[in-house]
N, C-alpha and C positions, 0 to 999 in steps of 0.2 A: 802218282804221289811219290815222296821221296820214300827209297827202300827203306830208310831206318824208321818210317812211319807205320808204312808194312808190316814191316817185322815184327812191331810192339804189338800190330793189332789196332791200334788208340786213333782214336777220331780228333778233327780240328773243329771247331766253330765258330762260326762270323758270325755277328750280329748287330743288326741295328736295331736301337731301338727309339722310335718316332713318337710322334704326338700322339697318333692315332692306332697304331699297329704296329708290331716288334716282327722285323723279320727277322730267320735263322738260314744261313746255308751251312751243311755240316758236311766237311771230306770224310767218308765213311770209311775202314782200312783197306778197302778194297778199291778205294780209288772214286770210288762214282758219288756224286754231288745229290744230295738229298736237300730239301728246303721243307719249311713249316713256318705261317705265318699265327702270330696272335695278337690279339686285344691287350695291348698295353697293361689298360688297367682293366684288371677284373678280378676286385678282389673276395667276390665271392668263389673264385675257381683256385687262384693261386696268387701268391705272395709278390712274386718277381715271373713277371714273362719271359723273360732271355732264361734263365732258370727253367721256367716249366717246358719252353720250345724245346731247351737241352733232355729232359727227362723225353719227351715224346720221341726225339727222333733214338732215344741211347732206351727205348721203349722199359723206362724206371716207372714201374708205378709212383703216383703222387704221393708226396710225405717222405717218402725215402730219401737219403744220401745219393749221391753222382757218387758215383766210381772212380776212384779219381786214376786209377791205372788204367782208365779205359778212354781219359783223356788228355790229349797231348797240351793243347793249349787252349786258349778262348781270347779270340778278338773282340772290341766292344767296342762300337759309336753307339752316344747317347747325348738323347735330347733333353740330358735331367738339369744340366745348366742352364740351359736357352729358357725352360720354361720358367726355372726357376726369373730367373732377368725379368722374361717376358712379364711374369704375375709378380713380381716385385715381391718375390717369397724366400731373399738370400737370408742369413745370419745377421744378428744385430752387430752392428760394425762401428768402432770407435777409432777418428784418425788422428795423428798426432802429425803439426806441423809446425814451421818456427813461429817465432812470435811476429806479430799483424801480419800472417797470412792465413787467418781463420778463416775468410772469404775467398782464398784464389776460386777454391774449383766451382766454386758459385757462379761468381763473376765470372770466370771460366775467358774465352774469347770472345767475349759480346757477338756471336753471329746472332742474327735474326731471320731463320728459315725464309719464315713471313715478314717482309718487308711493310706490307700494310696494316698487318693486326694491329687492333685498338686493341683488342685484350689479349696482353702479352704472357701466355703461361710459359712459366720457367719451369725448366726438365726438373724433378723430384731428385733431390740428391741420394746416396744409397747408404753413406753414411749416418748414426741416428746422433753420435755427438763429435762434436771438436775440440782440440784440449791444443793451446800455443804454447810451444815449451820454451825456455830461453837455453841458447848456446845457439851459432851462428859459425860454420865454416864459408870462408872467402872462396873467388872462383880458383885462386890459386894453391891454394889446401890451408891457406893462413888460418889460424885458430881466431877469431874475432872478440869472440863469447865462448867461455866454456860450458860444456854441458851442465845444464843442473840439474843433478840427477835424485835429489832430493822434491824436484819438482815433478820429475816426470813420477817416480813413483806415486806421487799425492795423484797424478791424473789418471793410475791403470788402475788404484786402487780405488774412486769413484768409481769408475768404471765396472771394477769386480762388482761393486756393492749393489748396483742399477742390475746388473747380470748377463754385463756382457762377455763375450766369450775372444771376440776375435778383434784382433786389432790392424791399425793401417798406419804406416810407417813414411812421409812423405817431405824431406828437408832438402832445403837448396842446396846445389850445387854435388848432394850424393851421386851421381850416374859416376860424378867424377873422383869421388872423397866422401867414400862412404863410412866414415869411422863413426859419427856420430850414431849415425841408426842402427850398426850393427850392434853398438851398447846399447842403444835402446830396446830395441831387440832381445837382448839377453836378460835385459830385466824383465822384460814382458813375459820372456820364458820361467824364467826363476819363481813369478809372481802365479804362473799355472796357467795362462792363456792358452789354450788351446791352438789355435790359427793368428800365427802373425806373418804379416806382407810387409816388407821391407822394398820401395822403389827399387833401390841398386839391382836387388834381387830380380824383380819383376819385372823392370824395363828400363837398364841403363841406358836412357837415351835424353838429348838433351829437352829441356822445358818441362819444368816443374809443373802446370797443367794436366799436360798429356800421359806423364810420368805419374803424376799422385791418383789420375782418375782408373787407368788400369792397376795401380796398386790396391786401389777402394776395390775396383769389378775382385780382383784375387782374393780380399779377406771376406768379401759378401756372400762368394761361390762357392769357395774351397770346401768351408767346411761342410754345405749338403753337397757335394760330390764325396766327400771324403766318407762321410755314413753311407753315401749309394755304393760305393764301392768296396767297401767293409762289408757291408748285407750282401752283396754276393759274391766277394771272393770267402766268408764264411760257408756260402751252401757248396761252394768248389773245391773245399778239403786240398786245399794246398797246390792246385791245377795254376799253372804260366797262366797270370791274367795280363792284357794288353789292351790299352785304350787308345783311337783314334784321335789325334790332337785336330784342332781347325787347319791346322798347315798343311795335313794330307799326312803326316808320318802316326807311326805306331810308338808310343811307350807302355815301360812298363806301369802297372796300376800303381804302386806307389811313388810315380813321379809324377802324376795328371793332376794337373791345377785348375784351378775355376780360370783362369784368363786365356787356357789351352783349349776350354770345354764347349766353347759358344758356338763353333761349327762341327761339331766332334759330327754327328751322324752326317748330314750335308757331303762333305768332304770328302768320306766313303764311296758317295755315287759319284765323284770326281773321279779318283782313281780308279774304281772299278771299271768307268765309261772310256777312260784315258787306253789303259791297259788293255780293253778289249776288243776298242775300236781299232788300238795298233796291231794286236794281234791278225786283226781282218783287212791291215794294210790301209787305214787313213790314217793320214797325218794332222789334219787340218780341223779341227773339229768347234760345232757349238753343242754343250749338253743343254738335253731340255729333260729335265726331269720335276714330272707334274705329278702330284698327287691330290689329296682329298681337302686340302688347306688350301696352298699354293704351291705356287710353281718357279726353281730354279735353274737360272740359266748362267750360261758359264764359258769363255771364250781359250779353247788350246791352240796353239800352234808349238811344238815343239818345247814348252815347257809350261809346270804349274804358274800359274798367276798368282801373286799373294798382294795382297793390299798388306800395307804396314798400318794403317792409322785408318780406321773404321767408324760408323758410328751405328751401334747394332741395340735396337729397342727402346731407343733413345741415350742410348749412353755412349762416351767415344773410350775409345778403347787404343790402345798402339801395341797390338800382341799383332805375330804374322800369321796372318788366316787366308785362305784360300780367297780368293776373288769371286763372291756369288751372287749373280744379281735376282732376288726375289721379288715376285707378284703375288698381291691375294686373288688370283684368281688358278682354282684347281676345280675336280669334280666336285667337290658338295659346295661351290660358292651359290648362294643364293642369285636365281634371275629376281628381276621386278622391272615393274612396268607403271612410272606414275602419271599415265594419261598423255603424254608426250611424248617419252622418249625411254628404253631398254637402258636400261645396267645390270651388269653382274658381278656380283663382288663387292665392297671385299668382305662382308659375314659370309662362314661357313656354316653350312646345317651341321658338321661335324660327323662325328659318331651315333650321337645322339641327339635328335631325330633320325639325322640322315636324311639322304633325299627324299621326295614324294615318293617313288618308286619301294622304297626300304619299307613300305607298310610299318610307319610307326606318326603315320602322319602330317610328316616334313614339309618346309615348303618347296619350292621349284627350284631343280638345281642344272648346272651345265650334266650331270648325269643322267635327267627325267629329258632334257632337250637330245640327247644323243638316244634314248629309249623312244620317243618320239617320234624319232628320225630312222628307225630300225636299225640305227648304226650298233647297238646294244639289244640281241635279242635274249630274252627270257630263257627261251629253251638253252641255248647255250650259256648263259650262267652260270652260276652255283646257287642252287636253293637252299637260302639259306637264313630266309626271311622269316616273319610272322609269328606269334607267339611260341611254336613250336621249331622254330628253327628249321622251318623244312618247305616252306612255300616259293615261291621263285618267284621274277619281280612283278609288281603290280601295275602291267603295262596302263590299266584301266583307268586307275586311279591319275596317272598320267596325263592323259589323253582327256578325261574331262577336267581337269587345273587348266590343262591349253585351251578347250575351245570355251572356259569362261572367261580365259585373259582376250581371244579372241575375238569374240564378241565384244568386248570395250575396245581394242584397237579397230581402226576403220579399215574396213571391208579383206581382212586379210586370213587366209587360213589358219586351223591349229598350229600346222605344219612349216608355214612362212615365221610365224612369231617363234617356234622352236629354233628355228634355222636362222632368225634375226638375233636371237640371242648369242647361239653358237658365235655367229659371225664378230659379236663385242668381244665376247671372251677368245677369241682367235687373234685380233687386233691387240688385245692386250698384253697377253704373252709378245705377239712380233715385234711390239714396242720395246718390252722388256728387253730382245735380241738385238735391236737396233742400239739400245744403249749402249752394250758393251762391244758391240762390234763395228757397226755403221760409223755411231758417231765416235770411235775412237781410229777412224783411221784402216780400219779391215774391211776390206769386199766381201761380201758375206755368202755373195753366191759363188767363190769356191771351195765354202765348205762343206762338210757332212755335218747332217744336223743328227744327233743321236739320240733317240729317243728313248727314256724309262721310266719310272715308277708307274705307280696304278692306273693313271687315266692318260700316259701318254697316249698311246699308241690310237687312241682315238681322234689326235689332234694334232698328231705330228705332221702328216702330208698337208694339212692345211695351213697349217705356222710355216710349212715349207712355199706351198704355194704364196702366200701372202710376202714371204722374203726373197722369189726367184729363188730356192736353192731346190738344184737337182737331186740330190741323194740324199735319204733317209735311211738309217741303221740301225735295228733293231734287235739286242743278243738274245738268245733263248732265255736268260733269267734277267730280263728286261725289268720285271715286277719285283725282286730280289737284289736290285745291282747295286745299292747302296750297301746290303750287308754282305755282297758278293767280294766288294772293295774292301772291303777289310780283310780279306783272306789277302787279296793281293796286294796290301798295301807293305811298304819295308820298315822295318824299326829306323828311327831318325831323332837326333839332335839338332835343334835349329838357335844359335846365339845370337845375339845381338849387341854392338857398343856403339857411341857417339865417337866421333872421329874429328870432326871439327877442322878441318886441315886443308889450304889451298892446294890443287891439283894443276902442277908445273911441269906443263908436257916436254920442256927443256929437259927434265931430269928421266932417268932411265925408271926410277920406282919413287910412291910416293913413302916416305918413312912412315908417316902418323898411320896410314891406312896397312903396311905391310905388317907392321909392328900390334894392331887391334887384330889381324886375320890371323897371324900368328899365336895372340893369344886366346882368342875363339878359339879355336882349332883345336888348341891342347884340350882346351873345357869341351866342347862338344865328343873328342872321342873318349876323354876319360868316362862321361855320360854314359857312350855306349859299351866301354869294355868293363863298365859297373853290371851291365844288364847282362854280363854272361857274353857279349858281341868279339869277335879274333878282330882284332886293327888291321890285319891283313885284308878283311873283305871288307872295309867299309870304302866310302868312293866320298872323298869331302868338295862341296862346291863352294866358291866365297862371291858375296855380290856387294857392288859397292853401291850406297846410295849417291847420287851425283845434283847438283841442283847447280845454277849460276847464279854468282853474286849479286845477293841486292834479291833475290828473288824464294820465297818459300815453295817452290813445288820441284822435289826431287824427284828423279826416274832412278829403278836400278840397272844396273851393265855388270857383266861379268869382268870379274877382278881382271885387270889387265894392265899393264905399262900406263903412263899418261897417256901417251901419244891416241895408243889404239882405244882408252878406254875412252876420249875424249870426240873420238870417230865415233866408234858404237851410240854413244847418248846423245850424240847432237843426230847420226841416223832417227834415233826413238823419238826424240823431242821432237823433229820435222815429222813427222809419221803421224804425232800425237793433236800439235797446234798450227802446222802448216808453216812456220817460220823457225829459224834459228840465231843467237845473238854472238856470232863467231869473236866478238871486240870483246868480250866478257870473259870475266875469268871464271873457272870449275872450283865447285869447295866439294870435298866428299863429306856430308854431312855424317854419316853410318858406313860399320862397316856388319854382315851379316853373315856367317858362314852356315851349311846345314852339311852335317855328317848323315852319312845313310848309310845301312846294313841293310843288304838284301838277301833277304830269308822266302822270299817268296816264291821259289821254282817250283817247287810241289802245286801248287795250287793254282798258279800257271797252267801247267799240262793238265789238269782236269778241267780247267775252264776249257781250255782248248779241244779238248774232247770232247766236251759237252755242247762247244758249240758246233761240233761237226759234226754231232749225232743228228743225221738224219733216219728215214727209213730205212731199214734194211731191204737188201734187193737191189741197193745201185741205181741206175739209171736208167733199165729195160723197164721196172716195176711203174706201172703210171696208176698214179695215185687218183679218186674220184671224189669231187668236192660230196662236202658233208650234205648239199640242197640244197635249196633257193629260197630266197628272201624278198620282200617288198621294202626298198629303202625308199629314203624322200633327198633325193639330190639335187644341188641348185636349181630349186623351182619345180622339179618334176619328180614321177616315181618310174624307179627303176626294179629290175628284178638283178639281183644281186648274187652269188652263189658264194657260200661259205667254205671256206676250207680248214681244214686243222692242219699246223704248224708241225705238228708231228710227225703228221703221217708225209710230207715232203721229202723227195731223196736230198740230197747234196745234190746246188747245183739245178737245181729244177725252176723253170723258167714262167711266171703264170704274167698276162694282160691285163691289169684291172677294166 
């Protein structure tokens, strides 16, 4: 750790915290990596789990205060926005937009997922009312229509009456001329709104659409993030608190917005996976990180992937979030079997039931088929099942769910129909890998596929097998590595503006574009030299969004001359669609800069210790598998010998 961490004495902690379970890693002053996971919610035990994980590892009894001198700071991804989206449980939200565009984000882009549907449902807007104000600024900044602000007040003031809180700020032409909304704005404040989203603010980017519908996700989100983050930077008594944005960067707690928060925990197991796979010297990586829900998969070669323009739970969004491509198929996804043919997924047994195994009466999950298959033995578990919290798993109850599925499938063992399952939810995931990789243009088998959360590592060599890739990697807090990532993740500012400007490789620079990166840049490190961050260490990168005329799908390329930046994205574009249209001319639609502090070397060199903790003893000491097992492998039973991860030296070489 760093000496002045030392010295205090004072601990750090990571935390994620998930649907289903809050992990904790905590650097303790002496350097060495402690971990505690918990139950989300359990609110007959404690209030807040990243809370109660903090007391267990800083060993406070329950009810007490944290010490706040005893700790340095606290990392946080959390999945309170995502679920909130998901369960359509945001704040009641009122938008205000010019007059006849009460319907834009309705009508929205006429896509039709389904092309065939006879019955066409339309995405549930998140907005509860619409209020068309009159004033109109031109594309040019021309005044049209002046505000009438005797109007808008009459709409916040309904608004007040109904009980709504937070408001959504959405007029033409602001990304570019935003005077109107920022006075609206100011009376919404004056008037005691608690949460107002203003576009310009939210997502200066051209198309009033994509710009009013992440300004709605910001007033819907904001304000239950802003109470989940109030409730525990109060039990932190004044402790550095930081949240994990969807881009992969850390801010401070009171800069994280509902449009930042939607991959806030996800994005941790990014960085963690990124950073620890480079430490062990791969470059090239796909993450696969599975847990009890689903399963996230994720394409690196030499830098983060961000989508700009998403669409997450049915909403589309244009915040920059990490690039992750999700399946519902994880450990608790339910098998079935309807007489014909296995699927698994996408209902999870969850937490509760849990799978069959979990003695609570579940139904059949890809974790009772791995138990099935002795890939998951009992003895080596955690007992930690059954009314008492203390039985271990219920192989039994397993094993006869299989041979009554069994017996209705024709003539096939318990064992074949556990292993027939396996094999869909194996398939399903390699799909999910093929999208982001195969069919974009990447050979997949030379990467390292990295494997984490709770039920990778049960399914990783076979998602491997099924893709042709040779290497699999697996860190020691493999089961932690999403709240590991926040320890290593760096404090960051990420801007964004419309640019709008033809890209004229005659010229040495393009003005509109040099002139937006410029002014990014200023806003981006004032951001961070706000948080306490020296300009001296931060490292600023600018990416231009690039598209050709006539056409909507932009790539980004690093800020560069015309000339070379017009090489680089016509490279991408051939990579991406197999052709390129060299007669066309380049518009840089955006320009996007991300300021980064990196704070992270402390936490660095304990990871890296931690994963070089092997056995002591070196390489003379020969370690002795823990015993033998009876597995059920393609078709047949094998005897298997188990080892603990532990007890291996560095360096130690085993044959499966």
């Amino acid at each position: 750790p760093s000496p002045a961490a030392a010295q205090e004495g004072q601990w750090q902690f990571w935390v994620d915290r998930g649907g289903t379970f809050t992990d904790l890693v905590g650097l303790s002053p002496d350097g060495s990596l402690q971990t505690a996971k918990m139950l989300s919610e359990n609110p007959e035990a404690y209030r807040d789990a990243a809370v109660a994980g903090m007391r267990k590892l800083l060993g406070v009894p329950s009810g007490e205060p944290i010490p706040a001198d005893r700790v340095r700071c606290v990392k946080m991804g959390t999945t309170v926005a995502t679920n909130a989206l998901l369960e359509r449980k945001g704040d009641r939200v009122l938008l205000l937009v010019n007059r006849g565009f009460r319907d834009a984000l309705r009508i929205a882009g006429q896509s039709r997922p389904d092309i065939f549907a006879r019955h066409i449902v339309l995405p549930e807007m998140l907005y509860e009312r619409v209020e068309e104000i009159d004033g109109r600024l031109a594309v040019d900044g021309e005044e049209t229509a002046p505000l009438d602000e005797a109007q808008v007040l009459a709409a916040l003031q309904g608004a007040r009456d109904a009980g709504i809180e937070s408001v959504a700020v959405a007029l033409m032409h602001a990304y570019k001329h935003p005077r109107h909304e920022a006075r609206v704005k100011q009376l919404a404040a004056q008037m005691g709104f608690t949460q107002v989203s203003t576009s310009h603010e939210v997502s200066p980017l051209m198309k009033l659409v994509s710009r009013g519908d992440t300004t709605v996700v910001d007033a819907y989100l904001s304000p239950i993030l802003r109470r989940y983050v109030e409730q525990v930077a109060a039990e932190l008594n004044g402790v550095q608190l930081q949240f994990m944005m969807s881009s992969g960067g850390l801010t401070d707690a009171a800069l994280f917005q509902g449009k930042d928060a939607i991959l806030s925990g996800p994005a941790g197991g990014i960085v963690g996976s990124v950073r620890a796979a480079e430490a062990a010297g791969f470059a090239k990586l796909i993450t696969f990180d599975m847990g009890g829900t689903s399963t996230d998969v994720a394409h690196y070669d030499g830098e983060y992937e961000r989508a700009f323009e998403t669409l997450v739970a049915g909403v589309r969004m244009r915040a920059p979030m990490m690039q992750i491509h999700t399946v519902a198929a994880g450990g608790g996804s339910v098998c079935s079997y309807d007489g014909s043919r296995f699927t698994v997924g996408p209902e999870s047994a969850g937490a509760n039931p849990g799978p069959a195994a979990y003695r609570r009466g579940g139904p059949l999950t890809v974790t009772d088929c791995n138990v099935m298959l002795g890939k998951l033995q009992p003895d080596f578990f955690p007992s930690v099942f059954g009314p008492g919290n203390d039985q271990p798993l219920d192989a039994d109850a397993v094993r006869a769910q299989f041979e009554t599925l069994a017996e209705r499938g024709a003539g096939r063992t318990a064992q074949d129909v556990a292993e027939g399952f396996l094999t869909v939810a194996v398939e399903n995931m390699a799909n999910a890998i093929k999208k982001i990789s195969v069919q974009r243009g990447y050979d997949v088998t030379e990467y390292c596929l990295e494997t984490f959360g709770g039920a990778g590592g049960q399914h990783a060599c076979l998602v491997a097998d099924a893709l042709g890739m040779s290497t699999v990697y697996a860190h020691p807090l493999a089961g932690v590595l999403s709240a590991f990532g926040m320890g290593l993740a760096d404090v960051s500012a990420l801007r964004q503006k419309s640019v709008e400007a033809k890209l004229d490789t005659a010229l040495a620079t393009c003005e509109g574009a040099d002139a937006a990166v410029a002014e990014l840049t200023r806003a981006a490190l004032a951001e961070l030299v706000a948080q306490g961050g020296d300009e001296r260490q931060v490292r600023v990168t600018a990416q231009l969004l690039l598209r050709y005329d006539g056409t909507d799908t932009a790539l980004p390329v690093p800020n560069a001359p015309p000339a070379e930046a017009r090489e680089e994205f016509e490279r991408r574009y051939l990579s991406r669609f197999g052709f390129v249209m060299s007669e066309k001319a380049l518009i840089v639609e955006a320009a996007s800069v991300e300021a980064v502090l990196s704070e992270s070397e402390d936490a660095f060199a304990a990871s890296t210790r931690h994963a070089e903790m092997g056995a002591e003893g070196g390489a003379e000491a020969v370690p002795q598998a823990l015993g033998e097992v009876r597995t059920y492998v393609k078709g047949e039973q094998r005897a298997t010998q188990v080892w603990s991860r532990e007890a291996l030296p560095v360096g130690f070489r085993l044959d499966g």
